[in-house]
C-alpha positions in Angstrom: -25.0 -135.0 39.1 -21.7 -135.6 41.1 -20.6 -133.4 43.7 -18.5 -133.4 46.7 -19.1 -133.0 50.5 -16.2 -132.9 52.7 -15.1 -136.4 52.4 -17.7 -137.5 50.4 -18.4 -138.0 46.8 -22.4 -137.6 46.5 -24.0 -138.9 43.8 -27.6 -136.8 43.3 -30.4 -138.1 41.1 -32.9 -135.5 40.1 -36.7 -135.9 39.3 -39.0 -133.6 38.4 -42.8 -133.5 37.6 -44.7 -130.8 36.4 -48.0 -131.8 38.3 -48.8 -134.9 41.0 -50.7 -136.6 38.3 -48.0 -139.6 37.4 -47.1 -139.7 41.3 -44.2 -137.6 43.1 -41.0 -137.1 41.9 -39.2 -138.8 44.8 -41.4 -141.9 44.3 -39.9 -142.7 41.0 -36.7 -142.9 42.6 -37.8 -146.8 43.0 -35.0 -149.5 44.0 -34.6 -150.0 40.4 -33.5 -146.1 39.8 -31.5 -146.9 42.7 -29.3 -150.2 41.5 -28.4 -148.1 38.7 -27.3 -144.8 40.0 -25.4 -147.7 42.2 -23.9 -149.1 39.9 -23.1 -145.7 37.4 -20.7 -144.5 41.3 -19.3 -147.6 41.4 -18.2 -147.1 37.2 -17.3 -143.7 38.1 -15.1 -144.7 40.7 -13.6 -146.8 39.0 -12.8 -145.0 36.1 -11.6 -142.1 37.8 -9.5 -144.0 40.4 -11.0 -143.8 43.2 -11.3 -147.1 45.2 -14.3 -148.2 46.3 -14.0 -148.0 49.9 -14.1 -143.9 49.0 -16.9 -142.8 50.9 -20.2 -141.8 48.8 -23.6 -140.6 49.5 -26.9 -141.0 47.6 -29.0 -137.8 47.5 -32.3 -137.2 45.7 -33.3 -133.8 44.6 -37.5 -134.0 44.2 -39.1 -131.0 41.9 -42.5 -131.2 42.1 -43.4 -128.0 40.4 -42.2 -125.4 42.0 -41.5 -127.7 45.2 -38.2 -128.4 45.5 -36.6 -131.5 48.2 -33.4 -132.3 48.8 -33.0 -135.5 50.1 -29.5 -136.2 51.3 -28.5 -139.9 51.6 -31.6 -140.9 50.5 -31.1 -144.4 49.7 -27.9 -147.3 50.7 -25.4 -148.5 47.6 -27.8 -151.5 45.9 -26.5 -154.1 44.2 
């Protein structure tokens, strides 16, 4: 999901699990999850125009059953 907060674009990568069993869902946001949502901004940027020096934010919203977390900035760009 792509939003927009104030100045900033945020980028938002949602998990969800029904039940602990396979871990949390903001644990399988792992640093590989993270080079590509990286790297799908810095496409999107791109391809809409914007340069990348626009600022951006990483969020993570976590559904663990009927828990819900929103993590804002979450995680750095990754290359």
């Amino acid at each position: 999901m792509i939003a927009k907060d104030g100045k900033y674009l945020v980028f938002v990568e949602v998990k969800y699990r029904h039940t602990g069993e396979r871990g949390w869902a903001s644990a399988a946001v792992d640093w590989r999850k993270q080079k590509a949502v990286s790297r799908t901004a810095e496409f999107y940027l791109l391809k809409q125009g914007y340069g990348l020096d626009t600022p951006c934010r990483f969020d993570v919203v976590a559904i663990d059953g009927d828990r819900i977390e929103w993590i804002q900035n979450a995680f750095d760009y990754r290359r």
